[in-house]
Structure formats: structure tokens, C-alpha cells
C-alpha positions in Angstrom: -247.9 -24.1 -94.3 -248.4 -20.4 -93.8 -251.6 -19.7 -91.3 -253.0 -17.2 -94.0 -252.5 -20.1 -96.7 -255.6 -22.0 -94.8 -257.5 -18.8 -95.1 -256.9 -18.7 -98.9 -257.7 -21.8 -99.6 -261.1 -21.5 -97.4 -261.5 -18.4 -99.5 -261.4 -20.7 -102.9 -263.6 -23.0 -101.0 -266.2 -20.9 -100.0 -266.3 -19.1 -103.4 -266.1 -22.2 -105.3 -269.8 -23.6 -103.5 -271.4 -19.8 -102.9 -273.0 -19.9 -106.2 -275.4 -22.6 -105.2 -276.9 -20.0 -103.1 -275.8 -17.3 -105.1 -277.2 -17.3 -108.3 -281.1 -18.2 -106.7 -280.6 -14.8 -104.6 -279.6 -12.9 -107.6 -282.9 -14.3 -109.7 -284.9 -13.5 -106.4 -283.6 -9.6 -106.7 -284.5 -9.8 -110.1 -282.0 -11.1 -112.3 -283.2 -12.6 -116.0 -286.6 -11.0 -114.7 -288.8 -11.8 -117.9 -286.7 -14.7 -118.8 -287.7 -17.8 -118.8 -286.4 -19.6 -115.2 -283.6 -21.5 -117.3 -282.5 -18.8 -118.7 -282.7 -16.7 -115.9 -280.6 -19.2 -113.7 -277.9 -18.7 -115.8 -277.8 -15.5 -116.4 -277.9 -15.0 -112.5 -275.3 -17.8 -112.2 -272.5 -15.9 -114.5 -273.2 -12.7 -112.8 -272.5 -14.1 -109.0 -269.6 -15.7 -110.6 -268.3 -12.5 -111.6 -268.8 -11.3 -107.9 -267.9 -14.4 -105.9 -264.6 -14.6 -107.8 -263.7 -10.8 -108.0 -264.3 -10.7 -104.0 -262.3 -13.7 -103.5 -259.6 -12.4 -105.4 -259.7 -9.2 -103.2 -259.2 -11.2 -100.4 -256.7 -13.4 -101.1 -254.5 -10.7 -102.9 -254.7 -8.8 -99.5 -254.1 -12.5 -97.8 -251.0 -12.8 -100.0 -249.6 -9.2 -100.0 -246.2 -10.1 -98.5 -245.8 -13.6 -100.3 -245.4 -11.7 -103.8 -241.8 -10.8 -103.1 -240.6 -14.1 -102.3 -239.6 -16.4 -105.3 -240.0 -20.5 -105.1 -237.6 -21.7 -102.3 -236.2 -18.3 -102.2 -234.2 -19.1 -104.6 -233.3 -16.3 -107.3 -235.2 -15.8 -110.3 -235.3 -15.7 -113.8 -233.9 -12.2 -115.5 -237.3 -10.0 -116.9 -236.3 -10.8 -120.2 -235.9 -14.8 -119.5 -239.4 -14.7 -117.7 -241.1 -13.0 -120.5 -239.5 -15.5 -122.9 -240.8 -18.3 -120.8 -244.5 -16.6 -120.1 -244.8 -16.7 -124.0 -243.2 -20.1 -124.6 -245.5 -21.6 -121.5 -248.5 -20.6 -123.8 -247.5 -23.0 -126.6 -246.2 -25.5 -124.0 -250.0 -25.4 -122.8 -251.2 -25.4 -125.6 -248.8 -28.2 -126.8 -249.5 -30.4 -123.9 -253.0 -30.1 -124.3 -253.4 -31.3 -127.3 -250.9 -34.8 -127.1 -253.3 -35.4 -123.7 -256.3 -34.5 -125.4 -255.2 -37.4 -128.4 -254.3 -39.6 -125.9 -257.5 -39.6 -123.6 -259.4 -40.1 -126.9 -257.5 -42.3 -128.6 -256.2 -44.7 -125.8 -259.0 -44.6 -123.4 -262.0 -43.6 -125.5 -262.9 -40.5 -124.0 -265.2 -38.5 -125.6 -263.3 -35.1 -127.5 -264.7 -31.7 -125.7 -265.5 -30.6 -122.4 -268.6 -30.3 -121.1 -267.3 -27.8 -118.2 -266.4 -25.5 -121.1 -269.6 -25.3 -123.4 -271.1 -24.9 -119.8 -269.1 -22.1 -119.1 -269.6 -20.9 -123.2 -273.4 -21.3 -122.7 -273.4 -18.9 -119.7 -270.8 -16.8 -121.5 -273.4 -16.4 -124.6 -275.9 -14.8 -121.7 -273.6 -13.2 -119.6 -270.6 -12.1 -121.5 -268.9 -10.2 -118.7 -268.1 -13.9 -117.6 -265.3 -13.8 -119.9 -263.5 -11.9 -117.2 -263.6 -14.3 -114.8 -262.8 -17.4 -117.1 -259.8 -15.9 -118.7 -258.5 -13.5 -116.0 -259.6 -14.0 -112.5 -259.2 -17.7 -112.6 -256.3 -18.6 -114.1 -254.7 -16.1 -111.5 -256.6 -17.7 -108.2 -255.9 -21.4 -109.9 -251.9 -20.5 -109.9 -251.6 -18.8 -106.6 -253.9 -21.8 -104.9 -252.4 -24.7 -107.1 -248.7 -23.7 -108.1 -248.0 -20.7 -105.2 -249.3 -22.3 -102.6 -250.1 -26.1 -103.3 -247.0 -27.2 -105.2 -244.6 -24.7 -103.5 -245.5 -26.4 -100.0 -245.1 -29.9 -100.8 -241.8 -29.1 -103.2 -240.4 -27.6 -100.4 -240.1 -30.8 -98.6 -240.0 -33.4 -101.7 -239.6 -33.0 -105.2 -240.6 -31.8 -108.4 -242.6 -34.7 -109.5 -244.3 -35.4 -106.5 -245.0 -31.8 -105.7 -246.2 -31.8 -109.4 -248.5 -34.8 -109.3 -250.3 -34.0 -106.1 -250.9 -30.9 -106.6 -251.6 -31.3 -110.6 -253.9 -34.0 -109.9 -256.0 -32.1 -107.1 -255.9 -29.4 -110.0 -257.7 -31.9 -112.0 -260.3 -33.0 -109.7 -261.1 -29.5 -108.9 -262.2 -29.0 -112.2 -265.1 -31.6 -111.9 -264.4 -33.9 -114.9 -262.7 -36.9 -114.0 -263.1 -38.3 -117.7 -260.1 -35.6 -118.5 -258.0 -36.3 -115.4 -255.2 -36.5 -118.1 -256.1 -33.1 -119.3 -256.3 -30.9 -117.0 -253.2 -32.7 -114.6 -250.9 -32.5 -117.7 -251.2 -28.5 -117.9 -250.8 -28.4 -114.0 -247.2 -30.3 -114.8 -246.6 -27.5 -117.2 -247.6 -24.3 -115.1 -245.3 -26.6 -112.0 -242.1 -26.4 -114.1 -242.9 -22.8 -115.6 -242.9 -22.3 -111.7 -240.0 -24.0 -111.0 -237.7 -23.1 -113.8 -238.6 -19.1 -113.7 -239.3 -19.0 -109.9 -241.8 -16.4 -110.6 -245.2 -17.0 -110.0 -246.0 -14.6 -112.6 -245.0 -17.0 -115.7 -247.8 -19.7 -115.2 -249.8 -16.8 -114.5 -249.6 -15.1 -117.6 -249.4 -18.2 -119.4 -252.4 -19.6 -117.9 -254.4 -16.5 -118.5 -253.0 -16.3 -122.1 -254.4 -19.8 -122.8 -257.7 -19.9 -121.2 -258.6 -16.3 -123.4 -257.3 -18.2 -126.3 -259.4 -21.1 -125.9 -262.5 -19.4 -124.3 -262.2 -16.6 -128.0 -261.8 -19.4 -129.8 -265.1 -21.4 -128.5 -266.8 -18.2 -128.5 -266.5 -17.0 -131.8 -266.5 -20.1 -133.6 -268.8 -22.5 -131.4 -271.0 -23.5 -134.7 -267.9 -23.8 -136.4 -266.9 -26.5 -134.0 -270.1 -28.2 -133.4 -270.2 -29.0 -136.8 -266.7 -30.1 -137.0 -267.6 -32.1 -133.6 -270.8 -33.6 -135.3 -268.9 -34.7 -138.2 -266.3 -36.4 -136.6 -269.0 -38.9 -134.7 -269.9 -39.8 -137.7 -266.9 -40.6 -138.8 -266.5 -42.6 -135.6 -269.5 -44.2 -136.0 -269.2 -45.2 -139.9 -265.4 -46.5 -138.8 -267.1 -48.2 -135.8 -269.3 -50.0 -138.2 -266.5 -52.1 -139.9 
């Protein structure tokens, strides 16, 4: 692997914990002064996210300058028009996927529906709505240059699709911190990997990734009672079926 690959990732690293320092120092400068400390927390914890993950993106686009150029296994890629076709398509592949591993963790293993890492990041959102930036941007581009560009591009080098794929789809997965949706979250890696692989542009997962997460992040947004109501009514539904 590339030396400034381990510098990258150290990047993600050290961004992904800083908030645990973070966010106090931003309530100590003032942050959600007034608020109560709750409230305050989180409004200081969506603004160093903002910051952590706008720096780090900084610095790993300058990392990565020269690596832009070169397509997966240097191999020649998709026409403009073929990669735009399959940018939009990966949305609705996402989207797609999603959804059968969404039914299935539910359904088969008796997962809970929802996410808790996402009304998380909705109840910060609410306080701090600038976060939206980061969730539906600045993410979605460091998760595909750490998980797909870098990840998955060094291990397909030297094995295959689907082992490439599951390593790096299931480390995608664990990064997200909710093992309960390992299915989740390791099927859309599969799907970014062979937008990767069949484009050879990084820039496909990327768009489709960003396109999903503002779908999904508008969507929870703008119709969060909506859904918790919807969410309420199917427990009882589950528990009235559960009762026969």
C-alpha cells in the first residue's frame, strides 16, 4: 500500500475519535451557551463534526492529489456518458439493496427496523443543521476514497472481487458502530465495490453514495414525525401479531 494511504487512513482515524475532545472544547468556548448542558453538547458536537470532517477532507484530498488520475488497476474506464448512467443507476441499486437487507435483517434475524446512528445524527441535525453537510457530502466522499479507493482497490489488486468486497464492505460496516445492521451497511459497500469495479471511476460510488445519504438524511428530516408514527404503529402491529 501507498505510504500516504497510512496517512489517510490515520487522518479518518484521528477525525473519527477527535470529537470526544472536540465537542467539550467547543461548549468550553461557548457553544449552546444558555442551553441546557444536553443540548449544548450536541449542538457543540455537530459543529466540530463539521470541522473535524471538513479539515480531514482537506488533508486527504491534498494526500490523494496524484491518485485521482489513476483508474482501478489502471485499467481504462467507463465513457462520461456510461459513468453518469451508472452514478444514477447506483442510486437505485443503493437504494434497492438497502431495502431487501433491511427486510431481511428484520424478518430473518429479528432486528429491530431503524437506526439508531441515524436519528442520532437527525437529532443533532435538528440543532445544528449545517451538519447536513457533512452527512450527505463530506462523508460519503471520505467513506469511498477510504473504503472503495483505498481499502477495496488494495486488496482487489492482489485477490478478487468478492474478497476485496467483503473485507473491505464488512470493515465498512463495523465502522459505522451498529453491528445489529452488519447486513445493512456491508450490502451497500458490495454495491459502491462493483460501481467501482465496473466504471473504474471512483467518482460513480461517490456520487451515488452522496446522492443516497441526502435522500435518506431529507427524507428523515422532513418527515421524522411522519415516520415515528409509522414506526410506532408497526410495533403494535408486531406486538398484537406476537400475541397469537
Amino acid at each position: 500500500m501507498k505510504k500516504q494511504y497510512w496517512f489517510v487512513i490515520l487522518t479518518y482515524i484521528f477525525m473519527q475519535f477527535s470529537g470526544i475532545a472536540g465537542a467539550p472544547l467547543l461548549v468550553s468556548l461557548g457553544v449552546g451557551a444558555g442551553e441546557p448542558k444536553r443540548e449544548a453538547l450536541i449542538a457543540a458536537s455537530g459543529y466540530w463534526a463539521v470541522i473535524s470532517f471538513t479539515v480531514a477532507l482537506i488533508i486527504i484530498l491534498l494526500l490523494m492529489r496524484k491518485d485521482f488520475n489513476e483508474t482501478l488497476m489502471r485499467e481504462k474506464p467507463a465513457s462520461i456518458g456510461m459513468s453518469i448512467v451508472w452514478s444514477i443507476a447506483g442510486v437505485f441499486m443503493a437504494l434497492f439493496v438497502q431495502g431487501i437487507a433491511a427486510n431481511i435483517e428484520t424478518n430473518l434475524f429479528g432486528v429491530d427496523p431503524g437506526s439508531e446512528n441515524t436519528q442520532m445524527i437527525v437529532e443533532v441535525i435538528q440543532v445544528t443543521p449545517l451538519l447536513m453537510v457533512v452527512t450527505s457530502i463530506i462523508g460519503p466522499i471520505l467513506e469511498e476514497l477510504i473504503f472503495r479507493k483505498i481499502l477495496f482497490g488494495v486488496i482487489y489488486q492482489r485477490t478478487n472481487f468478492f474478497i476485496a468486497g467483503l473485507i473491505s464492505s464488512v470493515i465498512f460496516a463495523i465502522v459505522h458502530g451498529e453491528p445489529e445492521h452488519l447486513l445493512l451497511y456491508s450490502a451497500m459497500g458490495f454495491t459502491f465495490a462493483y460501481l467501482y469495479v465496473k466504471t473504474k471511476r471512483i467518482i460513480v460510488p461517490i456520487f451515488a453514495h452522496v446522492a443516497m445519504n441526502t435522500f435518506v438524511v431529507v427524507i428523515q428530516v422532513v418527515f421524522r414525525e411522519d415516520i415515528d408514527k409509522i414506526m410506532k404503529q408497526y410495533e403494535q402491529m408486531q406486538a398484537i401479531i406476537g400475541g397469537f
